[in-house]
N, C-alpha and C positions, 0 to 999 in steps of 0.2 A: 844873312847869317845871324844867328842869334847871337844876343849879347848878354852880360851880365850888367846887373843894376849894382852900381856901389855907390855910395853918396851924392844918389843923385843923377848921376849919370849912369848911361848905358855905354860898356866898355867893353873891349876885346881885351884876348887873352893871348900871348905870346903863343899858345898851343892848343890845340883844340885834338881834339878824341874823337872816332867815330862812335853815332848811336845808332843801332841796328832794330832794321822793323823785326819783331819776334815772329810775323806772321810768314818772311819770307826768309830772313836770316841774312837782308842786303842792308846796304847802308841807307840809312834815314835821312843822314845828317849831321854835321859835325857840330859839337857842343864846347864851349870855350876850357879849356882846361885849369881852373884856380891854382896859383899859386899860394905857397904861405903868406907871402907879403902880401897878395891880394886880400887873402883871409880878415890877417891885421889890419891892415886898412878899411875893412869892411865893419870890424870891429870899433875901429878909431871913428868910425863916419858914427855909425849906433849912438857911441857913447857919448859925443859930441850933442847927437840931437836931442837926444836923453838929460841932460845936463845944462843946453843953453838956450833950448827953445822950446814953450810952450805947449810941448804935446802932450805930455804928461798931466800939464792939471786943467788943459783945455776940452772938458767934454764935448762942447758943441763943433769943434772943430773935431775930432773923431768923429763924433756921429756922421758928420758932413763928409767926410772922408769916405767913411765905409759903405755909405749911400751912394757913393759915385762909384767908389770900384765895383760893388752889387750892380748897376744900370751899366758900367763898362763891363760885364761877365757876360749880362744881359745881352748886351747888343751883339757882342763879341762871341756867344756862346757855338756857333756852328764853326766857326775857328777850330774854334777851343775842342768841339766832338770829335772833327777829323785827325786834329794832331794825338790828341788823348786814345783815338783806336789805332794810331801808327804806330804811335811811342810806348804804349803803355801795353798794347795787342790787347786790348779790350774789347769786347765785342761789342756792338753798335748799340742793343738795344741796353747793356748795363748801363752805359753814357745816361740815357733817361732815369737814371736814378743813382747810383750811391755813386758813380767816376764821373757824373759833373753835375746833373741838376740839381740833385741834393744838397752837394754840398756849395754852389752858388747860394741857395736860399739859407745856407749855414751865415754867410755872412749878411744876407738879410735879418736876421732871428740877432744876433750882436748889434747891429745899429739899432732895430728896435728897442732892444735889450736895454739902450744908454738913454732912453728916451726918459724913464721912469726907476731905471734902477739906483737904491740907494747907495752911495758910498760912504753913508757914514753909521754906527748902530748905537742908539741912544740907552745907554747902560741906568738911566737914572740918577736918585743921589739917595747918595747913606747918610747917614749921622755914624762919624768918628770920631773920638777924644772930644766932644764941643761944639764938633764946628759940621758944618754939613759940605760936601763932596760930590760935585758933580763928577761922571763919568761916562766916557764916550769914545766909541772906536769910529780910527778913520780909517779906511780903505787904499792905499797909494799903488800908483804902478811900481811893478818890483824892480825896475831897471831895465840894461841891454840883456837881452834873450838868444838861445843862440837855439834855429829851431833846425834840426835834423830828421829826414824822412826817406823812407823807401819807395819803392818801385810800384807797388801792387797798385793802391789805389791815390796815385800823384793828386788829382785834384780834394781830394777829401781830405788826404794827409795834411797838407799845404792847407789849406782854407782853414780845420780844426786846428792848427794852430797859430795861423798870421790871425784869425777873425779876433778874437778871445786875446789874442797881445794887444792888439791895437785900442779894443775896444777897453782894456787897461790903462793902456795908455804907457807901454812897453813902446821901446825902439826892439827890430829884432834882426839879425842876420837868418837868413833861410837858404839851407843850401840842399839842391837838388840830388835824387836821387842818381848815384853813378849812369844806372839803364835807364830813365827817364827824365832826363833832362831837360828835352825840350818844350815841355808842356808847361813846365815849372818856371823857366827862362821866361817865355810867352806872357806868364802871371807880371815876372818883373818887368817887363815892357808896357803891361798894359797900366800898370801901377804909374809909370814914370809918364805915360803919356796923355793917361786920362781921370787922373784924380789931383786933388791939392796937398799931397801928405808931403811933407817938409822934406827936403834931402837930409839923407841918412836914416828918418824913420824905419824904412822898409830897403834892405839888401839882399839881393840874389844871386847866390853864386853854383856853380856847377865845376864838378872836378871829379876825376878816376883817381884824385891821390888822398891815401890816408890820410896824409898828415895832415892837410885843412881841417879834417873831423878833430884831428886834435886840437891844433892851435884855436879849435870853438870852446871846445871841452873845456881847454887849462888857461883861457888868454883872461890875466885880470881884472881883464873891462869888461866881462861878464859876466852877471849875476845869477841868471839860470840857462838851467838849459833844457829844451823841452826833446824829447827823443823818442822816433816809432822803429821798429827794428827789431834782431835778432836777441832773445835772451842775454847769450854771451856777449855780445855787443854793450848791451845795457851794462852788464856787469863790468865792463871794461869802461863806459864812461862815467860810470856810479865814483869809481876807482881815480881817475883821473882828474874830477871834478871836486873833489875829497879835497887837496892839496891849498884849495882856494874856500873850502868852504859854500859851495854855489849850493842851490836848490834844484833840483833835479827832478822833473817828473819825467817816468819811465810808461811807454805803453809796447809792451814785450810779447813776447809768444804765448801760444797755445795750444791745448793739444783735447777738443772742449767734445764730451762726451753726450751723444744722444742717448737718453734713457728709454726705451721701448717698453712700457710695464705690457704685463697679459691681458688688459682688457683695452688693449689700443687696436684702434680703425689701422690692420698691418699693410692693407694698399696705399693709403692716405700716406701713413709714416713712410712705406718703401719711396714714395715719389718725394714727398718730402727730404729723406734721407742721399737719393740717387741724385737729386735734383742739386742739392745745398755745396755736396761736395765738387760737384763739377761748377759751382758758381765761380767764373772768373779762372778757370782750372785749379780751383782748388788753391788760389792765392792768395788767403785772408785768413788772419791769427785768429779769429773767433770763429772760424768753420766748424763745424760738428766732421771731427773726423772718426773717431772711435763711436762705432753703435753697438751699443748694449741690450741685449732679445733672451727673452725669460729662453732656457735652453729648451725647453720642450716644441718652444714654433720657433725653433733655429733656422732649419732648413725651408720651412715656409716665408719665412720673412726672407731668403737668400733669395731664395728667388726670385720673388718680387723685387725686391732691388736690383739683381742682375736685370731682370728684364729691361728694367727702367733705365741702367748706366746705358744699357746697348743701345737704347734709343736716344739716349742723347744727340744732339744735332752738333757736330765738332767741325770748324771747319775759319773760311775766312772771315773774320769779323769785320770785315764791313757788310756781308751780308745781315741785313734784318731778322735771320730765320735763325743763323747761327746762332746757341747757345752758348756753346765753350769753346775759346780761340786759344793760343797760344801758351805757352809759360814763356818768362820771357828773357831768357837766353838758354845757349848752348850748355853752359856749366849747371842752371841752376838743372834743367831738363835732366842732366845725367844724375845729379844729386838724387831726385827723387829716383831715376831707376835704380842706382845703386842700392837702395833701402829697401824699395819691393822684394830686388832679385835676392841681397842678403834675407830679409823677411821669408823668402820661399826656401832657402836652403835651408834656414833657422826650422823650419815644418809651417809655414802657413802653407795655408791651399788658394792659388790662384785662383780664382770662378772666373774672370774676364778683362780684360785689360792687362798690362803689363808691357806696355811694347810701345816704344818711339813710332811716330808717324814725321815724315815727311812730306815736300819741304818745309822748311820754317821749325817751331823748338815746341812740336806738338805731343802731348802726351795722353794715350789712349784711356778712358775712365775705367779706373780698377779697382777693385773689389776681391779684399782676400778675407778668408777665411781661419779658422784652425789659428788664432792671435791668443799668444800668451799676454796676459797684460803686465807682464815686468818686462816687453820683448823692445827689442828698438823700434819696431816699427809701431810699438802700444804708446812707447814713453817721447819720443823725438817729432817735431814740429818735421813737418814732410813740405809742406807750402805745396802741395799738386794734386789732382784728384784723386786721391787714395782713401778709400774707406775701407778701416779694419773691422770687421766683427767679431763680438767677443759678446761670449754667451754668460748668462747669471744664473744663482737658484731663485733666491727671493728680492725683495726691495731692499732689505740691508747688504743683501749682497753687491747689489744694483749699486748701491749708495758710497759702498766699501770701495769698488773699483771703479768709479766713475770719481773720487778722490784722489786717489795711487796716482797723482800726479803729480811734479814740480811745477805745474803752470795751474792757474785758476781764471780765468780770464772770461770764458762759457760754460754754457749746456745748454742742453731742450731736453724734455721729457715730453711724451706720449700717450694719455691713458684719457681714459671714457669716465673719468671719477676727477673731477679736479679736487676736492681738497685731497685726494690721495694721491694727484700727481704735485700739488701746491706743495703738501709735506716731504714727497722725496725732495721737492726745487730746493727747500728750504735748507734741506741736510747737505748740500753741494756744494761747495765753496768755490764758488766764483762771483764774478763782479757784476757778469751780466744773466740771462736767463730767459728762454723762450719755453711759452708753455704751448702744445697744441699749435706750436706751427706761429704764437705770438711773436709781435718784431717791436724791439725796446729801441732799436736805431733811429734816434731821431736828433732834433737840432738842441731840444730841450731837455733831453734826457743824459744824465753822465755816462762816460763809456769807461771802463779800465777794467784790472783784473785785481785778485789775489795773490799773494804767491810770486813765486818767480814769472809770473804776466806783467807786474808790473807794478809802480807808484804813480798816485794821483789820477785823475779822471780829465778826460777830457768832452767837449761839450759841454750845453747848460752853464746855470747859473757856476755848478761847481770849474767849469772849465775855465771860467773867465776868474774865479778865484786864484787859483794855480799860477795866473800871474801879478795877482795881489800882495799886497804886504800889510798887514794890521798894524796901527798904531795907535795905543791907546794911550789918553788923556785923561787925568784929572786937575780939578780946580777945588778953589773953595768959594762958596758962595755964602749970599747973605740969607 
């Protein structure tokens, strides 16, 4: 049975919850149920170690730390792929990249990282009044972190934000997504059993009850708190967190538009396009869901994309061949048909997909047409393979409605002319950006959005900032 880590120890729960495989819709396995007082206590272990032992200004003990839990990922990793395609219903061949390999060597790139990176930034000296003034910022861990994550991609979630605390030199509570659980559990087992990180450093908890999400939010001995999730979500622990004054970095929803200009390769972009939106079913806030096609090759580009959704490979993800496996649950499944089917009464035009597959919480790749872009299905984060299309006159027009969003989070754009595709990227307001099919996703590169997507960045140098705190120093010298 999985356990939760709290200071140290790995602990049961007075109650545990079923976690359901997405692929069949049976039970996985029961996941320890967090209490509040768990929470607290999860809290109290944090701040303690945060406070009376050495992690914080011990970099070589981090580095040594984060070294071993990378070689325990390592050794550990064929674990880690099976439970991640049960729990997560991810299909086996994503495993090889962004739902565990990637973000393994995520916490590689952070231990490196402490190897050579400065923590302090030497400001120089002035001459003031007389007298001359050294100045100089130092870099401190920001305190106990409280890190909260979803479902879609558990291992990535979790790594980009335990690597980047630790390698801080943050204590942090990390509590599991409700639906994936046990993947996340597994991380605190492995922490507890095969690295030296002090008790209480590192806390995992798992729970179906809100109120744990609170008492992380609003519990004193908190200083930040890092959060991946639903817009409205964020805006409710923006809210929460206010009371105390905490630091909050938010990485939020999206709704991140492909721009198709008239001199783009339109088979390249359709597969491109067919391809991106059934990644993982469509379960990723920087998915290019809305594609935007000069109106004139509207119906040429539909079709090529239809062609492309139908060929999609949907099916069991532990199959290797399988492309797109499950959504992963009952409610979240019916959430997205609700939105297509209102979308088609609204007047989109279905071309394919729109229809529950069984068994398990399958949903078939769809592709509507005829989308206003003030419509709910233009404006609202869907999390499923739903690709709207929505046609343009010109580039400003392009530029006009691939804005019209409250999220800024992505885009791609399209076209056979890069500084003409560079200049639309440039006019977009978002945080991240793919040109011709480019991929910015890396260990070293910051991730976040604009807009109601989100505060702060994470990955890279900026990520491990986010749980930094500046202190600047002056002296007077001779």
């Amino acid at each position: 049975m999985p356990r939760q880590l709290i200071d140290g120890r790995l602990v049961e729960a007075d109650a545990r919850y079923a976690s359901l495989n997405p692929a069949t819709g049976e039970v996985l396995g029961h996941a320890p149920d967090a209490t509040d007082e768990q929470a607290r206590a999860a809290v109290a272990a944090a701040r303690k170690a945060f406070d009376t032992t050495a992690w914080a200004t011990d970099t070589d003990l981090r580095r040594r730390c984060l070294d071993q839990l990378h070689d325990a990922l390592v050794e550990h990793r064929e674990e880690f792929r099976e439970l991640t395609i049960a729990d997560a219903g991810s299909p086996r061949m994503l495993t090889y990249a962004a739902q565990l390999d990637e973000p393994i060597e995520l916490v590689r790139y952070y231990a490196d990282l402490l190897k050579n990176h400065s923590f302090v930034d030497d400001m120089g000296v002035v001459e003031y009044q007389g007298q001359r003034h050294h100045r100089w910022v130092e870099w401190e861990a920001g305190g106990v972190a409280a890190a909260i994550i979803p479902y879609n991609y558990p291992n990535q979630l979790a790594f980009a934000k335990l690597a980047p605390a630790l390698a801080a030199g943050c204590t942090l509570v990390l509590k599991a997504a409700p639906d994936t659980p046990l993947v996340t559990l597994a991380l605190g087992e492995l922490i507890a059993e095969h690295t030296e990180i002090p008790a209480g450093v590192v806390n995992v908890l798992s729970s179906s009850r809100t109120s744990v999400g609170e008492v992380l939010t609003t519990h004193p001995d908190v200083d930040l708190v890092t959060f991946t999730g639903a817009s409205q979500t964020g805006r409710r622990i923006m809210a929460a967190a206010s009371d105390t004054v905490k630091r909050v970095s938010l990485e939020l929803g999206g709704k991140s538009a492909l721009v198709v200009l008239d001199d783009a390769d339109f088979k390249g972009t359709a597969t491109y396009a067919a391809y991106m939106i059934c990644l993982h079913s469509g379960q990723a806030c920087a998915i290019t869901s809305r594609m935007l096609v000069p109106r004139r090759h509207h119906d040429a580009i539909v079709e090529q994309v239809a062609k492309r959704m139908e060929r999609v490979r949907v099916g069991d993800p532990n199959d290797p061949k399988t492309y797109m496996g499950p959504l992963i649950s009952e409610r979240q499944r019916d959430k997205v048909d609700g939105l297509v089917q209102r979308a088609v009464a609204a007047g989109a035009t279905l071309v394919t997909g729109g229809r529950k597959i069984d068994p398990g919480f399958f949903y078939a790749p769809t592709l509507l047409t005829g989308v206003d872009p003030d419509s709910e299905i233009a404006q609202e984060e869907v999390f499923g393979p739903v690709l709207a299309v929505i046609p343009y006159d010109d580039d400003d027009d392009a530029v006009r409605i691939a804005n019209n969003s409250v999220y800024g989070l992505s885009g791609a754009v399209q076209s056979a002319d890069r500084e003409r595709a560079l200049a639309v990227a440039r006019r977009i307001r978002t945080g991240t950006f793919s040109i011709n099919g480019g991929n910015y996703f890396f260990s070293d590169t910051p991730f976040g959005g604009y807009k109601q997507s989100g505060i702060g960045r994470e990955k890279g140098v900026a990520g491990l900032e986010e749980f930094l705190e500046r202190k600047t120093f002056g002296e007077v010298v001779d």
